[in-house]
N, C-alpha and C positions, 0 to 999 in steps of 0.2 A: 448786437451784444453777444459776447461768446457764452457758451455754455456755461463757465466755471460759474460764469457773472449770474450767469438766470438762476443756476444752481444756487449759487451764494445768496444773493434778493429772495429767493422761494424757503430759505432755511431760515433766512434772517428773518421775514414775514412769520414765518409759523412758529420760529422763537417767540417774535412780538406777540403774537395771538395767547399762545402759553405763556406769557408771563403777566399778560393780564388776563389770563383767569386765574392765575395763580392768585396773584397781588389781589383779585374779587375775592379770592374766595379767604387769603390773609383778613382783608378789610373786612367782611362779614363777619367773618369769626370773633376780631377785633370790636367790631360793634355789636355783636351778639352779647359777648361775653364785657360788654361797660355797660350794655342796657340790662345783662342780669345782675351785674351788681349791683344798679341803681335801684335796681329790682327788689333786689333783697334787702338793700339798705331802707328804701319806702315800707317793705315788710317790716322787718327789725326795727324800725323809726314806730309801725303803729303798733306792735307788738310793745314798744316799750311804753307807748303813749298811753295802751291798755292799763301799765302796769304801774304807771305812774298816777291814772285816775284812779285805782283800788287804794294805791297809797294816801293819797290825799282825801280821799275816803273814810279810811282805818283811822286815819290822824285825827280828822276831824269830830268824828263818834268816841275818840279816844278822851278829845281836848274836852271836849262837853261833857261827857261825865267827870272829866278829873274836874271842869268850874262848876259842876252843880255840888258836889263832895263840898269843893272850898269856901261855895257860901252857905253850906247848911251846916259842917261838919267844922272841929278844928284838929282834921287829921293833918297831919305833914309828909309830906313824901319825901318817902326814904331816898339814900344817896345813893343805893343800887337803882332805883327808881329811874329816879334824875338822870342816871345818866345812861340807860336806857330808849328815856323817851329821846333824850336829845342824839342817840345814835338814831333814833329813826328818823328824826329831822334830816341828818346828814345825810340819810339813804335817800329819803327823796330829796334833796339837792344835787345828790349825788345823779342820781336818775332823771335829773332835768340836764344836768350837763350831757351825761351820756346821749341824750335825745338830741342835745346841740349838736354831738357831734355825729349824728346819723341825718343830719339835716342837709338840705342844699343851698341854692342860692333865689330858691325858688318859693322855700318855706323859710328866710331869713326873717322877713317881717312876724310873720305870726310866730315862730318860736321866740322872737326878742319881745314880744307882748308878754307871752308866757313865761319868759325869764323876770322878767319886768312885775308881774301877778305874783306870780310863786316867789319869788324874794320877799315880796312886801309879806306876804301869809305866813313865807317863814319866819323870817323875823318876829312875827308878831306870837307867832307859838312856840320860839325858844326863847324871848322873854316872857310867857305866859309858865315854861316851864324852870326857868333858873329864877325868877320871883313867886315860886308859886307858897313857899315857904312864910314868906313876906304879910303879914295881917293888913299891913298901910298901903299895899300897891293895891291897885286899882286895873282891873282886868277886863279889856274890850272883845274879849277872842269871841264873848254868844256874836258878835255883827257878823251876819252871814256875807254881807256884800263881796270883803276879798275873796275868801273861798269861790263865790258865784262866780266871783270875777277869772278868779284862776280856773276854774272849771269850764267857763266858757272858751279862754282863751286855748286852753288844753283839748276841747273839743273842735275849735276852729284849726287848730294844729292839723288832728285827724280828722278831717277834712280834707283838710290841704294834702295832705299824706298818701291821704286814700286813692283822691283824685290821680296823682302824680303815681301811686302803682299803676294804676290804669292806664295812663299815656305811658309810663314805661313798658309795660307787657303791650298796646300796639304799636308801640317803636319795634319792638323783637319780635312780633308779628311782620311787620312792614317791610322792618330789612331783612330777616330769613326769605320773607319773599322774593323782594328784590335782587340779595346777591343768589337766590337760585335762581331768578330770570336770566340773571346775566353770567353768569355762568354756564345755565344751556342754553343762551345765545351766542357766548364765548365755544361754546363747546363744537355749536352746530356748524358757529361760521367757520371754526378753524377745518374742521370735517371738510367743507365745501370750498375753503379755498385751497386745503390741500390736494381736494381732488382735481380742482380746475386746475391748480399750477403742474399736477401730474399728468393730465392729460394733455395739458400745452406742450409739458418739456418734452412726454414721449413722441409724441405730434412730430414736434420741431428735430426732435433729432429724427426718429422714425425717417423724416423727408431727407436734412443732411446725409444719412448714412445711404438712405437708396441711390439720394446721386453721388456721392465717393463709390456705391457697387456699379452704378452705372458707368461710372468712368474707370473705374479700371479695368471692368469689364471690355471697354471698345479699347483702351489703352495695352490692355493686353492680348485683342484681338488684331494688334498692331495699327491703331487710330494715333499713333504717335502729335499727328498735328491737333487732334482733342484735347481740348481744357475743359479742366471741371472749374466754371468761373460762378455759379450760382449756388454758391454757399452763403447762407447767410450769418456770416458769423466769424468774426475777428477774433478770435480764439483759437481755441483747441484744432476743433473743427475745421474752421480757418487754413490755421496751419499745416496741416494734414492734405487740405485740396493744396496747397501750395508746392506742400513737398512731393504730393505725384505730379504737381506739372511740371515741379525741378526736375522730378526724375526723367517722366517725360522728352524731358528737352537734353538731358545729360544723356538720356538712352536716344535720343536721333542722333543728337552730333556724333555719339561715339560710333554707331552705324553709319553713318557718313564719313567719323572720321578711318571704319575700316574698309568703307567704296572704295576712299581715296588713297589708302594702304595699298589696298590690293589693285587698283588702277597704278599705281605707284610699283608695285614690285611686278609690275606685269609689264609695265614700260623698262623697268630696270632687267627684268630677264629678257626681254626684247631688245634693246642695247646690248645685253652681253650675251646676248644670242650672234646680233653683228656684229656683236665686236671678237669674238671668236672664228665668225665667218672672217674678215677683216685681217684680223690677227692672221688667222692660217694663210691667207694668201701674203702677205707679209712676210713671214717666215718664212715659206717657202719660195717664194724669187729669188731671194737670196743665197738658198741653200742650194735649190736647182742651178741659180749660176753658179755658184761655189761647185758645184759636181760637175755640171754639164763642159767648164772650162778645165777642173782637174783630171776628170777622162780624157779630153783633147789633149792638155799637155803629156799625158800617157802617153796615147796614141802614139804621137807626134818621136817620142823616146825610144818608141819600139820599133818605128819605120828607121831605115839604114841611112838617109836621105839626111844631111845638114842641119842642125838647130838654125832658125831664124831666131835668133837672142829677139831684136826686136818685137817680133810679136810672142815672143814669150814675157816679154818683160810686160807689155800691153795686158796681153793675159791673166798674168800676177796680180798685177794691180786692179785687173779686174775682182779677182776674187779675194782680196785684202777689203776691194771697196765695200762686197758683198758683206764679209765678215763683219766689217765690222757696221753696216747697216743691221746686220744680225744682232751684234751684240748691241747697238742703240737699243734696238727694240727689247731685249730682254732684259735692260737694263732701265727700261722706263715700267715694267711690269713688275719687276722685284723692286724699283723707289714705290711703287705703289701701294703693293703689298706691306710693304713695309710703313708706309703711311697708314694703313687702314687699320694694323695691329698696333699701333703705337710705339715703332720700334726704330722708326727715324729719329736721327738725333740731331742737334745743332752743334756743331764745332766754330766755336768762338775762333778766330785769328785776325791781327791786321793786315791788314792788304789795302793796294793804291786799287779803288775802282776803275778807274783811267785807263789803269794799265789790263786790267780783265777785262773792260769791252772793245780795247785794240786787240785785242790779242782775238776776239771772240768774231770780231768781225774781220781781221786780216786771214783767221780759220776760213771762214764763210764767206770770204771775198768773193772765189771762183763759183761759187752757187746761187749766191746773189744774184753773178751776171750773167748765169744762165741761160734766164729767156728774157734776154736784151735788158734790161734792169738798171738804171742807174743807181747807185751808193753814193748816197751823203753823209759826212758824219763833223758834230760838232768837234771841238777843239777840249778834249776832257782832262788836259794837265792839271786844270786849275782844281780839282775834285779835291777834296782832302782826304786823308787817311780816315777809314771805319772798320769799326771790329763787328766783323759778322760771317757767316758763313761763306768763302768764296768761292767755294766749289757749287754748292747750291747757287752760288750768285752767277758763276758763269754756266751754268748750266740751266737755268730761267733766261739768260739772256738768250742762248745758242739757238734756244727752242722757240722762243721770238719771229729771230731771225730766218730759222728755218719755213717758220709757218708764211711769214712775209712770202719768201721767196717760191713758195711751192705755190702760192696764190695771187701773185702779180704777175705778167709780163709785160715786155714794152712801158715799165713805168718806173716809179721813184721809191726807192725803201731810205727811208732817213733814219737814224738813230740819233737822238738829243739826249742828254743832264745836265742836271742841275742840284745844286745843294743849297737846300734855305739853313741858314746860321740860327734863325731866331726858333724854328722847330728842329734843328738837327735832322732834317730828312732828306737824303736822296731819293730825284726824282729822274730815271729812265723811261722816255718814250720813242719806241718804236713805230715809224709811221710807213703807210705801204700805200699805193692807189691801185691795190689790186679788186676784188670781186664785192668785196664789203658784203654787211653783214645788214639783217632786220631786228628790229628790236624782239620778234620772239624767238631769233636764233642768239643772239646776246645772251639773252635770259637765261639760255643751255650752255654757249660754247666754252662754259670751267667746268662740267659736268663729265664725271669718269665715262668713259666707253661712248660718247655724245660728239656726234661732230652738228656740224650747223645744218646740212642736211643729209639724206640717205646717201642723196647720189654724190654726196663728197669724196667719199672713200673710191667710188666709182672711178669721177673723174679728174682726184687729185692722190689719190693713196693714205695711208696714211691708218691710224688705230681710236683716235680721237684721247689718247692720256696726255699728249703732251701740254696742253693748256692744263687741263684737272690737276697736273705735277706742279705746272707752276704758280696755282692759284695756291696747292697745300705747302711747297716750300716758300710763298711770301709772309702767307700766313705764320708758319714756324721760324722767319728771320724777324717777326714782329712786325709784317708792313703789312701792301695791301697791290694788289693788282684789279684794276680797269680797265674798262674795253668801250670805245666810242665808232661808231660806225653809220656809214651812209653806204646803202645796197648800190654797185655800181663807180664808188669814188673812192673806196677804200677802207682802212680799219688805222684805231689809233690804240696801241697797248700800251698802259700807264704803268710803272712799277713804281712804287714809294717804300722805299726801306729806311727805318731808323739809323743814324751812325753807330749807335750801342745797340741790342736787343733789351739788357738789362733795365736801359733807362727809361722803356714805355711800360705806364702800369699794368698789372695783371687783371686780365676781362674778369666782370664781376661776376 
């Protein structure tokens, strides 16, 4: 369970707790204050019940002397009299209702006795006083029975009244007690369970946070393969040991991924440590023959002795050869250059491919057959016309060929195409059975300043861009160049270029 959650259940509990004390001590109050008003109503009930026997009292000592007057006397009563006596009738009728309604359901019986008594009585003494006038009526009011009757009923009332204050004041006794019980039981237990859930959750975290200090502590004493995995807690907490083992693992790889940087640009200034090494010998064969043949023909100018044209002409072309090996070379380190800045362009034109790799191999016939070398070449009339760079294209070929030819002898360099109609792509393969290649020289041999191995340059020459040139100008015609090889049987260069560049989509 995550913290928020224990947080949330420990909040929501000690709500609960608080709301029923609250609600106890609402309900107390509530039963406090119904039990004093039955309280007071029981009071008020026998207060009236008091004042309703005085009255019936007064009435009665009142009625008696007015029937001993009427049989001894023939006074008559006056009409302020009359109507006097009979406002005091109404008062107490009046005062028997009023008792009805401080009544409950508890004293329903004895008050409807009493209703029942006192009407009969009254009745009988407001016709005792609206005939009192009367010589012919006949007057019963001396029988004391109703009075008795009503008096009795009137004192079982209070009674019943009395009783009933009584169990209401230990009702208000009982439940003051009660909702105080439960109230400092409400109070003690909220007390105790807030202290136990306090002391759990600091506990619980207390232990979480030691082990997040303990793990970052070894994670940042470089314990990089450390996980903090015993956290208990799918939350917050949770989360947090999560995101230092993400960090964790983002901080190895990205230290691994700068081993491999700097393993990586240490192999790269290593390549163009030799390839510099490389390079300069390169450059300079050519330039020392270029010098070493134009000082001869000096010489040769300044002796008095015959020009031999012949080997002068020998000569020339020696150092045209050089040159322009010279200018190969500085012209595959400016395509480079210029590759690497993004300043090579593609020049769309059409052109008969057929007719660029005659031309490219009737160029490189005599080098071909150098070191004994057979040349095969398929029948490329039938190619159709493509727009695409054909200076780059015969210049990915030349380089081809070249590499064939400096790495076979006594064997077979073939050149094949072909053109699929249903993908619009030319496909030129170069095949050689010269020295071949292993799959983790493959891996390298499109690689700037990279030959396949150290001792290549040793003992074949060379600077290792020509393949890297032409992996980047197939790339920029839209195609793609391959390389298949078995160590000892030879090498196969695939080139696949689009007919348009326009009409293959742009990499996503």
């Amino acid at each position: 369970m995550s913290l928020r959650r224990r947080l949330t259940l420990s909040l929501f509990t000690i709500l609960i707790l608080f709301a029923i004390n609250v609600g106890t001590h609402f309900w107390g109050s509530y039963a406090r204050s119904e039990s004093m008003v039955a309280y007071r109503q029981a009071v008020t009930a026998g207060q009236l019940s008091g004042e309703l026997a005085k009255q019936l009292e007064d009435q009665r000592q009142k009625i008696l002397v007015l029937s001993t007057l009427r049989e001894n006397t023939d006074d008559r009563l006056a009409e302020e009299d009359l109507r006097g006596a009979l406002s005091g009738v109404a008062a107490i009728r009046s005062t028997v209702e009023a008792l009805g309604g401080m009544g409950s359901d508890v004293t329903a019986l004895q008050f409807n006795l009493l209703r029942e008594s006192s009407t009969r009585l009254l009745a009988s003494w407001r016709d005792f006083y609206e005939n009192y006038n009367d010589p012919d009526w006949q007057s019963d009011v001396d029988e004391p029975i109703p009075y008795l009757e009503a008096s009795q009923r009137l004192k079982e009332l209070e009674q019943r009244q009395a009783f009933i204050a009584v169990q209401r004041a230990n009702v208000i006794d009982r439940t003051i007690a009660l909702t105080d019980r439960i109230t400092v039981l409400g109070f003690i237990a909220s007390i105790f369970l807030t202290a136990t859930l306090g002391f759990f959750l600091v506990r619980y975290t207390n232990d979480n946070l030691k082990r997040l200090k303990r793990g970052t502590q070894r994670l940042g004493a470089g314990e990089l393969d450390y996980r903090i995995e015993d956290i208990d807690d799918d939350g917050e907490l949770g989360d947090l040991a999560i995101a230092f083992n993400t960090m964790s693992d983002k901080l190895r790889r990205a230290i691994d991924e700068e081993i491999d940087a700097k393993q990586s640009a240490d192999e790269a200034n290593a390549a163009k440590s030799r390839f510099l090494a490389n390079v300069s010998h390169e450059l300079r064969t050519p330039l020392n023959a270029i010098i070493g043949y134009s000082e001869m023909l000096h010489d040769e100018l300044d002796d008095e002795t015959p020009v031999d044209r012949e080997q002068y002409q020998s000569d020339l072309d020696k150092i045209v050869l050089s040159g322009r090996q010279l200018l190969a070379l500085i012209d595959d380190i400016l395509d480079l250059s210029k590759i690497e800045t993004g300043k090579m362009t593609l020049v769309r034109e059409a052109f008969h491919p057929g007719e660029a790799l005659t031309m490219a191999v009737d160029a490189l016939a005599p080098l071909l057959r150098r070191n004994g070398n057979v040349l095969e070449c398929d029948d490329f009339s039938d190619l159709p016309l493509i727009h695409n760079d054909a200076v780059k294209f015969r210049q990915v070929i030349v380089n081809l060929l070249s590499n064939a030819a400096k790495f076979t002898e006594q064997g077979v360099i073939r050149v094949s195409a072909s053109f699929a109609e249903a993908t619009q792509q030319l496909s030129i393969a170069v095949t050689d059975t010269g020295i071949g290649m292993t799959e983790e020289q493959q891996a390298l041999v499109f690689d700037a300043f990279v030959q396949a191995e150290d001792t290549t340059s040793n003992s074949y020459g060379g600077t290792g861009l020509g393949l890297a040139i032409c992996r980047d100008f197939c790339e920029l015609m839209g195609g793609t160049i391959t390389v298949r090889s078995t160590p000892g049987q030879g090498s196969v260069f695939t080139v696949s270029l689009p007919a348009d560049p326009e009409s293959v989509p742009a990499a996503a």
